[in-house]
C-alpha positions in Angstrom: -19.3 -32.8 -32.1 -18.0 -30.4 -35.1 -19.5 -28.0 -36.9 -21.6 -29.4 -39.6 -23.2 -28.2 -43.0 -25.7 -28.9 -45.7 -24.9 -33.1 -46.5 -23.0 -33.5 -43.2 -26.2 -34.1 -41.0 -26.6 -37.5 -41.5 -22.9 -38.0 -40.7 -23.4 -36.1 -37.5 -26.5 -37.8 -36.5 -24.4 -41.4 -36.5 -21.5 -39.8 -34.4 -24.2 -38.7 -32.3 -25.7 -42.0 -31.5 -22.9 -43.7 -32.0 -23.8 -45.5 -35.4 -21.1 -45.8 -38.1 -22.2 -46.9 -41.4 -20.3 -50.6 -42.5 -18.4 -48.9 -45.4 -17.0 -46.3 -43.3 -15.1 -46.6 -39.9 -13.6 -43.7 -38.7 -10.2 -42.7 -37.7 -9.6 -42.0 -34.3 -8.7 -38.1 -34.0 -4.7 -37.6 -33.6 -3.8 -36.6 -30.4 -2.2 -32.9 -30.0 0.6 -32.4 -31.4 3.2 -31.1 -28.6 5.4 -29.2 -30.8 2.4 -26.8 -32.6 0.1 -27.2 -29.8 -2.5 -27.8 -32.8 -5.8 -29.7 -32.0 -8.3 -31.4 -34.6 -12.1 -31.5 -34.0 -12.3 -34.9 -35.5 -13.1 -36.5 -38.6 -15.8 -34.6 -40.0 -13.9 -31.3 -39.0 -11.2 -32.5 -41.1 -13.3 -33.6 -44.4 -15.4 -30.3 -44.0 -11.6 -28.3 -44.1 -10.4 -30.3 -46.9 -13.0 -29.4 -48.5 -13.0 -26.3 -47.9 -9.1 -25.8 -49.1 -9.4 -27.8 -52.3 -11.7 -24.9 -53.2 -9.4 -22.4 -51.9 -6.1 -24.0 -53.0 -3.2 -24.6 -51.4 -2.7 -23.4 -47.1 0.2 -21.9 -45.9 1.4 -23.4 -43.1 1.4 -22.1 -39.5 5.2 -21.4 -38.6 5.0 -21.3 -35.3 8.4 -19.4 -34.8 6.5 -16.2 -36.5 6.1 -12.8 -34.6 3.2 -13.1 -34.7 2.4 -16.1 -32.1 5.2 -14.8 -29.3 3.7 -14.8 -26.2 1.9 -11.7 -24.7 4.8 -11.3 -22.2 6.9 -9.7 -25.1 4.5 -7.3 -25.8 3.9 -5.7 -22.5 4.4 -2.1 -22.6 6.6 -0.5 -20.6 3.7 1.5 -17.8 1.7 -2.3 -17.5 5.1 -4.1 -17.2 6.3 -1.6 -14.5 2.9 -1.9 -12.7 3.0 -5.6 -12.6 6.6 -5.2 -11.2 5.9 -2.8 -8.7 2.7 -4.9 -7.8 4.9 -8.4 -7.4 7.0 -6.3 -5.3 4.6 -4.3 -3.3 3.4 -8.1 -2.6 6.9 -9.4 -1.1 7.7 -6.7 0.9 3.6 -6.4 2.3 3.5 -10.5 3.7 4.7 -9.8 6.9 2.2 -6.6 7.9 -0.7 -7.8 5.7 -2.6 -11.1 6.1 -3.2 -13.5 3.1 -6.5 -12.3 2.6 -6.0 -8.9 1.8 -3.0 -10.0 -0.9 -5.4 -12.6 -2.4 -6.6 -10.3 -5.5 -3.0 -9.3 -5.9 -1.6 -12.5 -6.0 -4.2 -13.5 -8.6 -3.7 -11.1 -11.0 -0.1 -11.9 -11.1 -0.6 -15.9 -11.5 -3.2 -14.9 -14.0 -0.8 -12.3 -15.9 2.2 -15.1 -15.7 -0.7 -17.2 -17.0 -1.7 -15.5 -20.4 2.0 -14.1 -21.0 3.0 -17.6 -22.1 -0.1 -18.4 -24.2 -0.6 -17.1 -27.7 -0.7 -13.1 -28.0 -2.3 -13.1 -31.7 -5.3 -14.7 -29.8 -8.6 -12.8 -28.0 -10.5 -14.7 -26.2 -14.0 -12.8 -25.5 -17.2 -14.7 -23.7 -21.0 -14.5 -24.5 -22.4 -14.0 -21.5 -25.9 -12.8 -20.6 -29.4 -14.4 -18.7 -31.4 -17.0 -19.3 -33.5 -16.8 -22.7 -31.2 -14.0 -24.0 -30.3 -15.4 -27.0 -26.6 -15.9 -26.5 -26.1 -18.9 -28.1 -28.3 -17.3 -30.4 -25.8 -14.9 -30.9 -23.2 -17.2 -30.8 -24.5 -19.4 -34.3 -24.8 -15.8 -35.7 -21.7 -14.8 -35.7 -20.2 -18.0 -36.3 -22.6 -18.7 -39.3 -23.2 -21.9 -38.7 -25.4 -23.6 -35.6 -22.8 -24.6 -33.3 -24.6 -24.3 -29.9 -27.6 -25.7 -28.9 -30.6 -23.1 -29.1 -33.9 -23.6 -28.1 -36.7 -23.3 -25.1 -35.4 -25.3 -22.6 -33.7 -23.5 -19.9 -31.0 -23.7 -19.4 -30.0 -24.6 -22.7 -26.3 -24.2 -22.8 -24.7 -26.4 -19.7 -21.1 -26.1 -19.9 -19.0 -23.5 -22.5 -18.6 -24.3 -25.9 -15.8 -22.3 -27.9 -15.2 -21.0 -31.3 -12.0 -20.5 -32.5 -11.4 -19.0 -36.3 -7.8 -19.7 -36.3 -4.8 -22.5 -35.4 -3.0 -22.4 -32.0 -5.6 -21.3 -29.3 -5.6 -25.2 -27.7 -3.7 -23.1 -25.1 -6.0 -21.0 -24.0 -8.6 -23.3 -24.1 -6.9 -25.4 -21.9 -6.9 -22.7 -19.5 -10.4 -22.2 -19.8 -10.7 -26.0 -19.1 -12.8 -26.3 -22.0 -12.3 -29.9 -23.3 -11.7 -30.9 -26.9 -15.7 -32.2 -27.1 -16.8 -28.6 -27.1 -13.9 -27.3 -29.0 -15.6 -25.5 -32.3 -14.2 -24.2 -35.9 -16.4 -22.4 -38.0 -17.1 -23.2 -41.2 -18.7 -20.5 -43.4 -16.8 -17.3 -43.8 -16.0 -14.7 -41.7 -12.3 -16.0 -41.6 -10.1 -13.0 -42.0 -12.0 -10.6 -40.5 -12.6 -12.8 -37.1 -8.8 -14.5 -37.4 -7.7 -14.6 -34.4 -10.9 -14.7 -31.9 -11.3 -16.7 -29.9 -15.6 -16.6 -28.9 -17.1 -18.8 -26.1 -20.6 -19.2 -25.1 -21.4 -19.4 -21.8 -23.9 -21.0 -19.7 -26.7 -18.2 -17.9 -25.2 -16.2 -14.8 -29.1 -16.5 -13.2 -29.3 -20.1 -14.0 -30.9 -21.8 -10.8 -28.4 -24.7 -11.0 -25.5 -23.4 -9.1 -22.4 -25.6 -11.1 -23.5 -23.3 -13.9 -23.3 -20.0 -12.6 -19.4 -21.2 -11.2 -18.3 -21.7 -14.8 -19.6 -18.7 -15.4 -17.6 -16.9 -12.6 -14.5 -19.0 -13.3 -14.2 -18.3 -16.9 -15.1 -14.7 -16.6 -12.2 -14.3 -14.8 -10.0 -15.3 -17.2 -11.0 -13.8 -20.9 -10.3 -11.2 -22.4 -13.6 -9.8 -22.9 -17.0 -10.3 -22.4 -19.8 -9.4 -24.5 -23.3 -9.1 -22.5 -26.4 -10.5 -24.0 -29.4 -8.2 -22.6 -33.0 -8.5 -23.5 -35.1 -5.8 -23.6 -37.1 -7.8 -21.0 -34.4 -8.1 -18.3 -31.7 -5.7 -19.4 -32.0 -4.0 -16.1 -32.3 -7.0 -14.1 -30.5 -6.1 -10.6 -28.7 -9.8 -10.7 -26.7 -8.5 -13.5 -25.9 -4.9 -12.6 -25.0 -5.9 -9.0 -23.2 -8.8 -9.5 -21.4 -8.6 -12.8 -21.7 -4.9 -14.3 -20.8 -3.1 -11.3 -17.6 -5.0 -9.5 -16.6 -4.7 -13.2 -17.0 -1.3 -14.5 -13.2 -1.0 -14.0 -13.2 -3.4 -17.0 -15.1 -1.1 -19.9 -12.7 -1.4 -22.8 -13.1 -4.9 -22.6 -16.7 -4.7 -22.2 -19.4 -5.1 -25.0 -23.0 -4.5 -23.8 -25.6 -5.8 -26.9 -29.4 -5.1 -26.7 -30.6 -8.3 -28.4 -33.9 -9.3 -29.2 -34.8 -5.6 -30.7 -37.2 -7.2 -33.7 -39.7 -7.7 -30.9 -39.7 -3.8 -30.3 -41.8 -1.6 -32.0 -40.9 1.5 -33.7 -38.7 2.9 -31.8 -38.8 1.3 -28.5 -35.6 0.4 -29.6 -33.7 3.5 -29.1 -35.7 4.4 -25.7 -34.7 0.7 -24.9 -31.2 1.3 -25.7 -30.7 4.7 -24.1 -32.4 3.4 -20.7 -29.6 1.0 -20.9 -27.1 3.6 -21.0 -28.4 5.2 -18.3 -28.2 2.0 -16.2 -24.5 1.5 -17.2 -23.4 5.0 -16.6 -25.4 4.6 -12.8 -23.1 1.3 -12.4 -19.9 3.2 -13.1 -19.3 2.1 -16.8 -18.3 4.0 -19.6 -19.9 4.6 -22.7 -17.0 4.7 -25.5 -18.9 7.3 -27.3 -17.1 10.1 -29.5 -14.0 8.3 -29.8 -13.4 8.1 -25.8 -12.4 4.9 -24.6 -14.9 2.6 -22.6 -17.2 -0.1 -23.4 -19.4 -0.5 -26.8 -23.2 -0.8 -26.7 -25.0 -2.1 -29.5 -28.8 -3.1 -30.3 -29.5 -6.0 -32.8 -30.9 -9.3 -33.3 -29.6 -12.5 -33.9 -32.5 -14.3 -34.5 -32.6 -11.5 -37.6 -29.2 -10.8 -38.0 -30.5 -7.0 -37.9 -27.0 -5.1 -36.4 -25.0 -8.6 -36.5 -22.8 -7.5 -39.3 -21.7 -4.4 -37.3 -20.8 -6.1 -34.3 -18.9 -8.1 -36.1 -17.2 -5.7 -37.8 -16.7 -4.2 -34.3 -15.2 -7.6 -32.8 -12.9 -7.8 -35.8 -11.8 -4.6 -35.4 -11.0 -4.9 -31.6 -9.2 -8.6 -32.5 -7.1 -6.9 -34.8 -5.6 -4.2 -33.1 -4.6 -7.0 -30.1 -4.3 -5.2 -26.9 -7.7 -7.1 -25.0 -5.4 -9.0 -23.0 -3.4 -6.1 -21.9 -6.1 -4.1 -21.3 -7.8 -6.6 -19.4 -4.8 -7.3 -16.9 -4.5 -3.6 -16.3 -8.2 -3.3 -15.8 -7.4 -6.1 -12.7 -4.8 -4.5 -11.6 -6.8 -1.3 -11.3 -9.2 -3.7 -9.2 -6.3 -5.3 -7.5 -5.2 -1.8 -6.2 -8.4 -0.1 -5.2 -9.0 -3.7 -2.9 -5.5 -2.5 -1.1 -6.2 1.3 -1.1 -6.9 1.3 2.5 -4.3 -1.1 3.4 -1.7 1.6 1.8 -2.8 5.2 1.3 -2.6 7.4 4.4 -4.5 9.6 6.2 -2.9 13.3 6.2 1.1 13.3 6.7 3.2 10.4 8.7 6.0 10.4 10.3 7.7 12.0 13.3 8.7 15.6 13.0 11.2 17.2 14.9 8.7 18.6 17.6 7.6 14.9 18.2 11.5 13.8 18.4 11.9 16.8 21.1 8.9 16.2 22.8 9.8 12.8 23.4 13.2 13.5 24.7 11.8 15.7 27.0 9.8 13.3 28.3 12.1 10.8 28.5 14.1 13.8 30.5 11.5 14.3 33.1 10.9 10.9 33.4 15.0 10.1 34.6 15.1 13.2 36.3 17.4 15.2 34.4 16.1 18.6 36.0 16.5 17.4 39.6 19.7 16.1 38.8 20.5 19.0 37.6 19.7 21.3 40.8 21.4 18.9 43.0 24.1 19.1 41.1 24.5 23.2 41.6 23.2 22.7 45.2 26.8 20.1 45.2 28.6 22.8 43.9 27.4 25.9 46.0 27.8 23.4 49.0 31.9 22.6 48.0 32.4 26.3 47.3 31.0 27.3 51.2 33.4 24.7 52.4 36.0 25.7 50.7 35.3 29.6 51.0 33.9 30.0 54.6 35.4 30.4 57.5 36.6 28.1 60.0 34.4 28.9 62.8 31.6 29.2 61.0 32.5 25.9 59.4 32.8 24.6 63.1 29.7 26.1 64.5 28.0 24.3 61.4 29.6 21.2 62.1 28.3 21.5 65.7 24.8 22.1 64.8 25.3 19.1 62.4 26.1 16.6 65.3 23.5 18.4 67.7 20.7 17.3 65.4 19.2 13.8 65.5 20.4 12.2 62.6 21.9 15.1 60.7 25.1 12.6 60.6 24.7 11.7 56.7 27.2 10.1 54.3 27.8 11.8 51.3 24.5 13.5 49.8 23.2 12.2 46.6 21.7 13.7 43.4 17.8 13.2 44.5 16.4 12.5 41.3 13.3 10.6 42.2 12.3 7.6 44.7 13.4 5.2 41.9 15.9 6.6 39.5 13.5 6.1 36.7 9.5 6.9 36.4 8.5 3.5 34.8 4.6 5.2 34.5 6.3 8.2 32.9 8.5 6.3 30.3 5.6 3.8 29.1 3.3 6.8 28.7 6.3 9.0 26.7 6.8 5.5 24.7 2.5 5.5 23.8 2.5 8.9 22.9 5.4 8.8 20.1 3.7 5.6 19.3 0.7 7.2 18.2 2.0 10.3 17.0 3.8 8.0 14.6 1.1 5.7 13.5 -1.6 8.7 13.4 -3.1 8.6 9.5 -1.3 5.6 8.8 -3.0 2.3 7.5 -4.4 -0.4 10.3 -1.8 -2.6 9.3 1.1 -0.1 9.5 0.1 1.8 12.4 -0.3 -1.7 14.7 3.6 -2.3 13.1 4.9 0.8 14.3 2.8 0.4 17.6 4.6 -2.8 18.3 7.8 -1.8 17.3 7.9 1.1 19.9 6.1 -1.4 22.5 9.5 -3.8 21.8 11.5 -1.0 22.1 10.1 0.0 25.5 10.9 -3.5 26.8 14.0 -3.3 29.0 14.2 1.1 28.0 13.4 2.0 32.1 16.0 -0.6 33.4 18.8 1.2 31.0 17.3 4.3 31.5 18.4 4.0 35.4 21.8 2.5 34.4 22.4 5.3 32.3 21.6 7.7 34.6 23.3 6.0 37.5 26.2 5.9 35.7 26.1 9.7 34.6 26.1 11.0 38.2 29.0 8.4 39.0 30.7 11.2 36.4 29.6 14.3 37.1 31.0 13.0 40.9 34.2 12.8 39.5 34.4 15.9 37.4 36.0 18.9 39.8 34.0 21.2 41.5 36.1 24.1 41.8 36.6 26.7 39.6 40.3 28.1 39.0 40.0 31.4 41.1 38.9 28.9 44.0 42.5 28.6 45.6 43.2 32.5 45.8 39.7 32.4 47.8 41.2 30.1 50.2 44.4 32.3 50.1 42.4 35.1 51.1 40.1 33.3 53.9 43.3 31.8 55.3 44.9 35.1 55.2 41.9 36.4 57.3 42.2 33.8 60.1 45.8 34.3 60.0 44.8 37.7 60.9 42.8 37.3 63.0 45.0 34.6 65.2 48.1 37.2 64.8 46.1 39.8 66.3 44.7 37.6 69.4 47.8 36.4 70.2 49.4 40.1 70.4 46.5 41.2 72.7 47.3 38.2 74.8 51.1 38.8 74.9 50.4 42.4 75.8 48.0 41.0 78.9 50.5 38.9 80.2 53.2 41.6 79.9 55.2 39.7 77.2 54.9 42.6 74.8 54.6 46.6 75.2 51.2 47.7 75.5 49.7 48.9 72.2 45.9 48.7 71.5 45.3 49.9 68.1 47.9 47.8 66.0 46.5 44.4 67.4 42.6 45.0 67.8 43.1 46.3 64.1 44.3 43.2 62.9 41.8 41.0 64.6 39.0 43.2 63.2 40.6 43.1 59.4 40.7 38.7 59.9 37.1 39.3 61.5 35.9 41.3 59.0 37.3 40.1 56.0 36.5 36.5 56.5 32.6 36.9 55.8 33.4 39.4 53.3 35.6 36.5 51.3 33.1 34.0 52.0 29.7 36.4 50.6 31.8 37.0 47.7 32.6 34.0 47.1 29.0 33.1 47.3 28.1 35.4 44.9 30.8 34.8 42.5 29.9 31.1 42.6 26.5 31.2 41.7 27.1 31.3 37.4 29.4 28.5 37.6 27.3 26.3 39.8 24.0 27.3 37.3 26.2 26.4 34.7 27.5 22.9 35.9 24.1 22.0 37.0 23.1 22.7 33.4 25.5 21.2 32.0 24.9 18.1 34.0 21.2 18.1 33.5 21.7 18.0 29.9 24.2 15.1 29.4 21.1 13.4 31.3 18.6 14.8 28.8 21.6 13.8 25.9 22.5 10.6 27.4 18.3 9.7 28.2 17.6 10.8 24.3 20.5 8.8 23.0 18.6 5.7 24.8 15.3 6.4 23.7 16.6 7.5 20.1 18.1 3.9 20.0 15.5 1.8 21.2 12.1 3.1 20.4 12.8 6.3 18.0 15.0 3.5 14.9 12.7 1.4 15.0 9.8 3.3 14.7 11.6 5.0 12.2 12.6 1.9 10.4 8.6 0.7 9.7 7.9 3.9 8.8 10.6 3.6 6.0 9.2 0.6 5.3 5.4 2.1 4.9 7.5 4.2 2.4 8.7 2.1 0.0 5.6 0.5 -0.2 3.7 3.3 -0.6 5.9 4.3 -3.4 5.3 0.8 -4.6 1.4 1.2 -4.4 1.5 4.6 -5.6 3.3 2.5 -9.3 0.8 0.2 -9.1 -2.3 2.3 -9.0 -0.7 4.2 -12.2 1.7 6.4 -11.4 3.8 7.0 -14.2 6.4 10.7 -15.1 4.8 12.0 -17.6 1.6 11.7 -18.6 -0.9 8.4 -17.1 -4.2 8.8 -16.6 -3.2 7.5 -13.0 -1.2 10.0 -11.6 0.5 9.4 -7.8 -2.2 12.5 -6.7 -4.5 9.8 -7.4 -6.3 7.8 -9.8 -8.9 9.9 -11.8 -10.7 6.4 -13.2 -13.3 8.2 -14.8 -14.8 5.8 -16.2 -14.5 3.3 -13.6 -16.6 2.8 -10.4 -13.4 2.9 -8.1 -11.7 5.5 -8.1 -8.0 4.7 -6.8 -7.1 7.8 -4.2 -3.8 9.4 -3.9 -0.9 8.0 -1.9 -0.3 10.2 1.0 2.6 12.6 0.9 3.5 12.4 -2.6 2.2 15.0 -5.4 0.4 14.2 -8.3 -1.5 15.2 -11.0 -4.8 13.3 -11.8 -6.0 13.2 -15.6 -9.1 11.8 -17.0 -9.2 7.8 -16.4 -8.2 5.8 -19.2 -11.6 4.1 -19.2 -13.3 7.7 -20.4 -16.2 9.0 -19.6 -15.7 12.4 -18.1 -17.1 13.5 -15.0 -17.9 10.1 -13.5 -15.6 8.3 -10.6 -16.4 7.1 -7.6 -15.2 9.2 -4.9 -11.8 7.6 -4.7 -10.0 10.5 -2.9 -8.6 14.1 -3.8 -7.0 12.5 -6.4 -9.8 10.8 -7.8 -11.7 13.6 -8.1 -9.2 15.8 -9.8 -9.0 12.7 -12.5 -12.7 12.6 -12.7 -12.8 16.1 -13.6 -10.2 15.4 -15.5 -6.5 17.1 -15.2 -6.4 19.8 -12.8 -3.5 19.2 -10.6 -4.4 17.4 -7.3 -2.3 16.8 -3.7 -3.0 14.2 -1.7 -1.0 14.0 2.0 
């Protein structure tokens, strides 16, 4: 099951069947050893190595406590670290307003980034992937130098992955591929140093028609960290592979190799028309072309069966190993994908929020609807009404206490505020309640809107019934408050005065009649006409006088209502609302991390997430300034509509607002 060489065929012909010649009876392999995490390939694995070292001289061993084999998690750089935070974050505080389903691709990409951060960081792990009769495992042998996967015409070929690894300590991530030990490789020719560290699987065909294989395929895509795609110049632009695989993963092109196999079959240069026609296609999926020193993914033409254009990629593979930055890459590359899925779940619409116009618009109707205006009129009418009993005069107070009695039913208690048939406009107060509702939740995502929606709805519950206690209550005060002004007892002076006047002045007539008193007309009728006289004149100016105070106090006692009504509706409808909208907020600001948003200079600025060389373009959190730059996968000019923002970083780094 190892890779074999020159006189080790007939050795691996008797593992094969299971033969073992009577001189020779193997070892059994050691199991793994749990302080190294080293694995062994098995007997012939070890004979070929021994070999191989008593030519080279002496090994050093692995030290495992070297720099060189901490986990990934140590070498996060500070923007992917804060992104991952902000996205494990964004994910707590989003379970209660966003069903499992929508936080699925979030929640993986942080299991998987947990994953890989305690396996070995000196370690790439890149796939062969590609359709049927491409020549992957082709590919595979080649770059190995040695035949370590089965090649040949029967389709499929390869039936589960088989992985090459040119250095110690990748049992780790192997294990995480679920790749067991039986298809566990080590190359045996050269190639050491320049491939140390990679990590190389083959994989079965993504169009395989047996469905098992095409889940592995999936399954381990999902967790490399890259893929190199085997094309032929046959079925390079087969639509299963664009659709399925290139496209959903053009977010991923720095981690993306794209080789043209198979190119001895082409003549002249069919080749290059070949290879540019595949450009095309990738550039129509989305992904970019790292061509002039721009970032994005590497195309390449050769053939394995030849090894025409082998030794570059290799040199290319070596080179990308080396620098080790495929697993970071890769997890911001899901991350990218992780926050264009939740885009709609978290960028807004145009502004949110209430304004101050809403806030006034809704205590006025909250106003209207308790009747704060008509209390307020009944309570100047009350006033005008105390001042005529208080400033008119006696008969006329009579004759309208006469009048009173003569009509049916004018014999009332005391006369209360009318503000409405029931205190409170139930219609009026659910409809005030809808419309701040909706004026809050306007341009906000489903999931927010329907949470500020409800919380106004459970803030409405119970708001008409303290609505009428409130007001109730309110015109209990305003009955108790005086209704006089100060100047009101010199009034009554003056209309007592009056009918003193006018009762002196009778009296003297009378005593004058009956001979009591000498006769004198003028003194006594003058008298009675002053207290006649004067009496209406008092009580019209005191009308008139009373009519500022009594505007006054029925303001004044319309707008405790409208304070009192506001206070209510400001408690029980206006914090909540306002409390889920803080809520939105801080995950917005959260999202708005996630998708790239860094202070100085990311390619994924809050405006929006230029992704110019992606086919998602992230679009700008609502509210919050930014400036898009070109995508950090390259390839200007190219997004895929993802908002203001997203345009601005296609076109890469004009300044760009999204509300």
């Amino acid at each position: 099951m190892t890779a074999i060489t020159g006189d080790e065929n007939q050795t691996a012909e008797q593992e094969s069947t299971g033969h073992e010649p009577a001189e020779q009876q193997p070892e059994p392999p050691p199991p793994v050893d749990a302080e190294d995490g080293h694995w062994d390939d098995g007997l012939i694995a070890r004979r070929a190595t021994d070999r191989i070292e008593e030519k080279r001289g002496p090994t050093v061993t692995d030290d495992r406590t070297n720099d060189e084999d901490l986990p990934i998690g140590g070498n996060y750089d500070g923007p992917l670290r804060t992104r991952l935070d902000a996205l494990r974050e964004l994910v707590g505080l989003s379970r209660t307003r966003l069903d499992g389903t929508a936080l699925a691709e979030a929640g993986r990409v942080l299991d998987e980034a947990s994953a890989r951060q305690r396996l070995s960081s000196r370690h790439t792990v890149v796939a062969i992937a590609g359709a049927t009769g491409s020549g992957k495992s082709t590919l595979f042998n080649a770059l190995a130098q040695v035949p370590l996967s089965e090649t040949g015409l029967r389709r499929p070929t390869t039936s589960a992955p088989i992985a090459c690894s040119w250095s110690e300590g990748a049992a780790g991530l192997l294990d995480r591929l679920a790749i067991p030990s039986r298809l566990r490789r080590r190359p045996l020719a050269g190639g050491a140093d320049e491939l140390s560290g990679l990590v190389l699987v083959d994989l079965p065909d993504h169009d395989s028609a047996m469905v098992r294989h095409r889940e592995q395929v999936d399954r381990v895509l999902a967790l490399v960290d890259a893929v190199i795609w085997v094309v032929d110049p046959e079925k390079y632009a087969d639509a299963a592979l664009h659709e399925r695989y290139l496209r959903p993963l053009a977010g991923h092109a720095e981690v993306t190799f794209v080789v043209l196999n198979q190119i001895d079959r082409l003549p002249g240069d069919a080749a290059d028309q070949v290879l540019d026609d595949l450009r095309r296609l990738l550039d129509d999926d989305g992904v970019a072309v790292g061509e002039h020193g721009e970032p994005g993914a590497t195309v390449l033409s050769l053939s394995a069966l030849t090894g025409e254009g082998v030794d570059e990629l290799r040199d290319v593979i070596g080179a990308f190993v080396q620098e080790r930055t495929a697993a970071a890459h890769r997890l911001a590359a899901d991350v990218d994908v992780a926050a264009a899925k939740l885009r709609t779940a978290y960028v807004a619409d145009g502004r949110t929020g209430l304004d101050e116009r809403a806030r006034e618009d809704f205590a006025a109707r909250l106003a209207e609807a308790v009747g704060a205006k008509a209390a307020g009129e009944a309570a100047e009418r009350e006033w005008r009404r105390h001042a005529g009993r208080a400033c008119g005069t006696p008969w006329l107070r009579l004759w309208r206490w006469y009048e009173l009695k003569r009509t049916p039913g004018g014999a009332v208690g005391p006369i209360t505020p009318p503000l409405e048939e029931e205190l409170t406009a139930r219609q009026r107060v659910e409809q005030a309640v809808r419309t701040v509702a909706d004026e809050a939740a306007a341009g906000l995502p489903a999931p927010w809107a329907q949470a500020v929606r409800e919380a106004a709805v459970r803030g409405a519950d119970g708001l008409p019934e303290a609505l009428d206690e409130l007001a109730v209550r309110e015109a209990a005060a305003t009955g108790k408050r005086p209704l006089r002004p100060a100047w009101w007892p010199a009034a009554v002076l003056a209309q007592a005065a009056m009918t003193l006047l006018q009762i002196y002045g009778g009296l003297w007539l009378v005593g004058q009649i009956i001979g009591l008193l000498q006769p004198g007309l003028i003194v006594p009728v003058l008298l009675m006409a002053a207290g006649i006289v004067g009496g209406p004149l008092v009580e019209w100016a005191c009308t008139a006088a009373v009519r500022g105070p009594a505007r006054r106090y029925g303001q004044d006692a319309a707008r405790r209502l409208r304070e009192v009504a506001a206070g209510c509706g400001r408690a029980r409808v206006l914090d909540p609302v306002a409390g889920e909208l803080m809520r939105y907020r801080e995950v917005r600001e959260q999202y708005a991390t996630v998708a790239g948003r860094t202070s100085t200079n990311s390619g994924r600025g809050v405006g929006g997430v230029g992704s110019a060389g992606t086919a998602s373009g992230i679009g700008g959190v609502g509210g919050i300034r930014g400036v898009g730059v070109r995508g950090a996968a390259g390839g200007a000019g190219r997004h895929a509509d993802g908002g203001l923002g997203g345009r601005a970083g296609a076109s890469g780094g004009s300044p760009a607002r999204v509300r």
